[in-house]
KETORKE-963644 format. One line per field, with one value per atom (N, C-alpha, C): atom name; x, y, z; residue in three letters. Coordinates in steps of 0.2 Angstrom, whole numbers, always signed. Layout:
BEGIN
atome	c(CA  ...)
px	c(X  ...)
py	c(Y  ...)
pz	c(Z  ...)
residu	c(ALA  ...)
END
This chain:
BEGIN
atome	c(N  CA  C  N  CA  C  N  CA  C  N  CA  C  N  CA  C  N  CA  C  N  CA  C  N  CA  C  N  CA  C  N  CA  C  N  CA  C  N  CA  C  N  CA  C  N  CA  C  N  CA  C  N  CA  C  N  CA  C  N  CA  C  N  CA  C  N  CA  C  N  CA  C  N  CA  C  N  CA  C  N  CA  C  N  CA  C  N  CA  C  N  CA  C  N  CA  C  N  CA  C  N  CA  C  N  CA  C  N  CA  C  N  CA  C  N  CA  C  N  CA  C  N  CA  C  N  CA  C  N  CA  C  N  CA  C  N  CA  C  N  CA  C  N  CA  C  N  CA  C  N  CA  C  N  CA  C  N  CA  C  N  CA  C  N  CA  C  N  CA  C  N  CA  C  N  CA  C  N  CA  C  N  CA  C  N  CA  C  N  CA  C  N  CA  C  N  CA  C  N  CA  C  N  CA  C  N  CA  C  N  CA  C  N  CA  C  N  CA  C  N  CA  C  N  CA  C  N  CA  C  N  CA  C  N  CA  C  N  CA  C  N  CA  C  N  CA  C  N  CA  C  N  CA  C  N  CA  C  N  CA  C  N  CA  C  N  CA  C  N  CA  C  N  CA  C  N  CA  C  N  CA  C  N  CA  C  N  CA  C  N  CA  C  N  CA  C  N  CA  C  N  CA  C  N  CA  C  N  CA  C  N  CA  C  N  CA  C  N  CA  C  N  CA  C  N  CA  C  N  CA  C  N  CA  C  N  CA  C  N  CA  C  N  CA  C  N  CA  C  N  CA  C  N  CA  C  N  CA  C  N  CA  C  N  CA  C  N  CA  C  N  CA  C  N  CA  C  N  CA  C  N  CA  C  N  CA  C  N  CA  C  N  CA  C  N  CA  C)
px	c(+340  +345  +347  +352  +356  +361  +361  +366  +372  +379  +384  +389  +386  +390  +388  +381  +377  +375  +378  +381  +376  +370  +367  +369  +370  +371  +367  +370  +363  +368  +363  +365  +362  +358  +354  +354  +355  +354  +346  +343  +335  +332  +335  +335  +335  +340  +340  +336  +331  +327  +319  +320  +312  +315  +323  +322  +317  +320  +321  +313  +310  +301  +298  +301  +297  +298  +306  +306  +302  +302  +296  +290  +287  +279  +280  +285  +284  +283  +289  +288  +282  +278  +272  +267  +269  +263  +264  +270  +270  +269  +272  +266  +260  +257  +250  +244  +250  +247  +249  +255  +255  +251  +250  +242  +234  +235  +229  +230  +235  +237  +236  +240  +237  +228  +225  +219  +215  +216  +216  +215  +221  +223  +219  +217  +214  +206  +205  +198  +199  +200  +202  +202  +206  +207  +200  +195  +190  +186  +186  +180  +181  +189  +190  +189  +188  +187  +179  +177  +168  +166  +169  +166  +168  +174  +177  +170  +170  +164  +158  +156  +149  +149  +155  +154  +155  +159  +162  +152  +146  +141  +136  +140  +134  +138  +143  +145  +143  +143  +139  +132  +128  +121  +121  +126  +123  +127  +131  +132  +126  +121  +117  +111  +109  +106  +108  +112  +118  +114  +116  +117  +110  +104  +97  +94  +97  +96  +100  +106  +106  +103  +101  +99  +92  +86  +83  +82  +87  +88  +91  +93  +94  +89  +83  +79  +76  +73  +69  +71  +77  +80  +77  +78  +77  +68  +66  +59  +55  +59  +56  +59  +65  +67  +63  +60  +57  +50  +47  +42  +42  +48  +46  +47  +50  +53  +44  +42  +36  +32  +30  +27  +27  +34  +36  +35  +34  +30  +23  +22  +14  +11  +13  +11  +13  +19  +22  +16  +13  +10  +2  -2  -7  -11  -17  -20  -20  -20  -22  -14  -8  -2  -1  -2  -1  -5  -13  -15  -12  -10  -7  -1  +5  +10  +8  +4  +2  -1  -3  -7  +1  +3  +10  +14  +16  +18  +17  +11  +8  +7  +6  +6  +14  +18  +27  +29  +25  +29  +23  +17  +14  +17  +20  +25  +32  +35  +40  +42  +35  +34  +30  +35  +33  +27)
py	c(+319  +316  +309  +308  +303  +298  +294  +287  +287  +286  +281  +279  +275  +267  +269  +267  +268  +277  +282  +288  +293  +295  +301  +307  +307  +315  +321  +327  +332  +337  +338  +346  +352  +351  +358  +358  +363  +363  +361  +363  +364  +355  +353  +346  +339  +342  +341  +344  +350  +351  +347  +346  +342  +336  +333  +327  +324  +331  +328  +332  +336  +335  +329  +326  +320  +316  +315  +309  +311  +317  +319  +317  +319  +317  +308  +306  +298  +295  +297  +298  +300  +305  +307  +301  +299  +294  +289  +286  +281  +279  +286  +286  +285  +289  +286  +284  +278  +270  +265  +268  +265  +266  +272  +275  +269  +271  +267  +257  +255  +248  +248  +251  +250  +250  +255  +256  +249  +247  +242  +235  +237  +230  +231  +237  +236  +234  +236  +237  +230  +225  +217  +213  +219  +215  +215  +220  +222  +219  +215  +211  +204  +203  +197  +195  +201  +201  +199  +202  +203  +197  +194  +186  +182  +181  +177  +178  +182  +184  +180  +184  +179  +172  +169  +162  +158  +163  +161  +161  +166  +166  +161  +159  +152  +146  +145  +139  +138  +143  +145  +143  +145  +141  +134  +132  +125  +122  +122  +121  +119  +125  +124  +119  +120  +112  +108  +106  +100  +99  +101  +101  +98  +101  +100  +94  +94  +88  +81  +82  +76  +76  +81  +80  +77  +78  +75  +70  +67  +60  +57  +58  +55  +54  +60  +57  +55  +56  +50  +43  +42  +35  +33  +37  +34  +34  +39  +37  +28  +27  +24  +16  +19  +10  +11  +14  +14  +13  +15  +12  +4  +0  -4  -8  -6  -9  -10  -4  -3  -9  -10  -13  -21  -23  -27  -32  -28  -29  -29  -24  -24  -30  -34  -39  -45  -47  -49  -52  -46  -45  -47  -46  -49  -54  -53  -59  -65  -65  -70  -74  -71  -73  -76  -73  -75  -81  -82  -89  -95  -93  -99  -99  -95  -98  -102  -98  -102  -110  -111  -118  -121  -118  -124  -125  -121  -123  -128  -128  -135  -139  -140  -147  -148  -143  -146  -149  -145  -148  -155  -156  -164  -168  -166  -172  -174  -169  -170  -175  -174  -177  -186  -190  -195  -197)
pz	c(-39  -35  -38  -37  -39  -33  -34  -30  -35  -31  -33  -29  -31  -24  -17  -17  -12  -9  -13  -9  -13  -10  -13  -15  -22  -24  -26  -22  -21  -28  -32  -37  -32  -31  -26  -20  -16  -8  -8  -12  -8  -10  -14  -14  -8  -3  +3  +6  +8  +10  +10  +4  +1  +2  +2  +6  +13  +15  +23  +24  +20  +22  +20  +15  +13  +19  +22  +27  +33  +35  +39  +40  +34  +30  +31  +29  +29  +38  +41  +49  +54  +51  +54  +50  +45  +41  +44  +48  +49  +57  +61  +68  +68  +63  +63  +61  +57  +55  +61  +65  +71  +77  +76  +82  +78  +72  +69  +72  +70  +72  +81  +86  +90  +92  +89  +92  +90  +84  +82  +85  +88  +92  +100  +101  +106  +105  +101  +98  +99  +95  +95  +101  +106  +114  +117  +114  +118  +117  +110  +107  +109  +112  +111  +118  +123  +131  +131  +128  +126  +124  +119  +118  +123  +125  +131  +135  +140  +144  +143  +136  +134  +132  +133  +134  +138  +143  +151  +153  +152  +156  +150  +145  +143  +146  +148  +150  +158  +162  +166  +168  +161  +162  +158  +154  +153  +159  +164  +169  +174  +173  +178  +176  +169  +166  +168  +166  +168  +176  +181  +184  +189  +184  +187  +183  +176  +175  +178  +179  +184  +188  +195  +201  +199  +192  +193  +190  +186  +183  +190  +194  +201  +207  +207  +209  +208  +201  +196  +197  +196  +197  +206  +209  +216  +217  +215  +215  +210  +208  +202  +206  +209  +213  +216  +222  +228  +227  +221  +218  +215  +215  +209  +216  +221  +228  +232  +232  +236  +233  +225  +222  +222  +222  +225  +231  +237  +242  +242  +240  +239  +236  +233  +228  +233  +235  +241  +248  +249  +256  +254  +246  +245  +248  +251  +254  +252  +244  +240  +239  +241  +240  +246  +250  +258  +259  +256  +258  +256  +249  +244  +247  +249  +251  +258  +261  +268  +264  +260  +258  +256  +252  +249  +253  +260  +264  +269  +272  +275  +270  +262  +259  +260  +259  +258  +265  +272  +279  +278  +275  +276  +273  +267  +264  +266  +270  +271  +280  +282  +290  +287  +289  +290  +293)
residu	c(UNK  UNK  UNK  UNK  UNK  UNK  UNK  UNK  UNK  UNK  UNK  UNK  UNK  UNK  UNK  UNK  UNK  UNK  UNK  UNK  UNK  UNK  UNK  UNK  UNK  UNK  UNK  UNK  UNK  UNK  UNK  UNK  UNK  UNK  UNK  UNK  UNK  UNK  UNK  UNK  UNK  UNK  UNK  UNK  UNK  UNK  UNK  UNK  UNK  UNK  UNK  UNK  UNK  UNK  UNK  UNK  UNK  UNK  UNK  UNK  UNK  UNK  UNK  UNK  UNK  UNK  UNK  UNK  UNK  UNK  UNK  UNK  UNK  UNK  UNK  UNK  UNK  UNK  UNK  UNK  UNK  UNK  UNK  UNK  UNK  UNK  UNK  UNK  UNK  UNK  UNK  UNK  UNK  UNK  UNK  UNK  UNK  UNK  UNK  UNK  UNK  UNK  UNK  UNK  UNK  UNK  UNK  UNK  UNK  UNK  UNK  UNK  UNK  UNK  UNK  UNK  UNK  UNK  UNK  UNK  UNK  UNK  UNK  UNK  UNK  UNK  UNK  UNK  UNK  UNK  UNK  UNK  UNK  UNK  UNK  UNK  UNK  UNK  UNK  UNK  UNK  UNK  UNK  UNK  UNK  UNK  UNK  UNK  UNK  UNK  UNK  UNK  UNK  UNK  UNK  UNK  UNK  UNK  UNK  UNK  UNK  UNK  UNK  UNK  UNK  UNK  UNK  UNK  UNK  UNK  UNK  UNK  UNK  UNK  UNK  UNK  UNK  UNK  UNK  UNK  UNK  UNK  UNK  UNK  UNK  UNK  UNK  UNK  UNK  UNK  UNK  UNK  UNK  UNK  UNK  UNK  UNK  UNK  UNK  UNK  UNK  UNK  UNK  UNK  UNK  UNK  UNK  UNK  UNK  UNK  UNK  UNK  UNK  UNK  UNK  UNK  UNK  UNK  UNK  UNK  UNK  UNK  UNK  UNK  UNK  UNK  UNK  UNK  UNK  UNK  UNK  UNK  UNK  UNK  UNK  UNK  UNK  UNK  UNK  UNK  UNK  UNK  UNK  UNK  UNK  UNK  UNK  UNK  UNK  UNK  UNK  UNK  UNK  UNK  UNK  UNK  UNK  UNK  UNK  UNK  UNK  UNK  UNK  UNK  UNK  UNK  UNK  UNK  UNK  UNK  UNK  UNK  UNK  UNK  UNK  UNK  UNK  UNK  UNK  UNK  UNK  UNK  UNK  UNK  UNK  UNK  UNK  UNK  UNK  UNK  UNK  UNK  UNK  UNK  UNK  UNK  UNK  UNK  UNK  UNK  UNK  UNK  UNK  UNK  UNK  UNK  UNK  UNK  UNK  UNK  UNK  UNK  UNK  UNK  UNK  UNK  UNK  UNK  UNK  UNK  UNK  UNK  UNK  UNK  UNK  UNK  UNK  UNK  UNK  UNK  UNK  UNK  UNK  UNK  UNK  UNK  UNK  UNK  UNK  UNK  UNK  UNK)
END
């Protein structure tokens, strides 16, 4: 088969025949690299739902570390004041602290009293 100026010329009828199976054959080949492309892209959708997932449930659990590590970086902190606060007192309320303050007290109200 031959072209001129754009215009296919046929010498045989059956030439056109085997044309139009070839464009057939091409047509069916190309449905079904399009059935192949979509399965494809589903297959993809599937994998890409599947990892989304599995790292929607890790973010999930480091949420929940997160979440216990501050709660006990928060009680720690408040233990550790209440300790250093208790301690504080404790040392404060000492017998031996309590005498000496009770002694420099009366030396400072005897020097201050004419």
């Amino acid at each position: 088969m031959q072209t001129v100026n754009g215009k296919l010329i046929v010498e045989k009828p059956q030439d056109l025949d085997n044309l139009k199976r070839n464009i057939e054959n091409l047509t069916q080949q190309f449905e079904r690299l399009e059935l192949k492309m979509a399965a494809i892209s589903q297959k993809d959708k599937i994998e890409y739902l599947r990892k989304l997932a599995t790292l929607q449930q890790s973010l999930q659990k480091l949420e929940r570390i997160y979440n216990r590590l501050l709660s006990t970086t928060i009680l720690t902190a408040i233990a550790l004041g209440s300790w250093y606060v208790w301690q504080g007192f404790e040392r404060d309320l000492s017998p031996a602290k309590l005498q000496s303050n009770l002694g420099a007290s009366a030396i400072a109200s005897t020097k201050l009293s004419p």
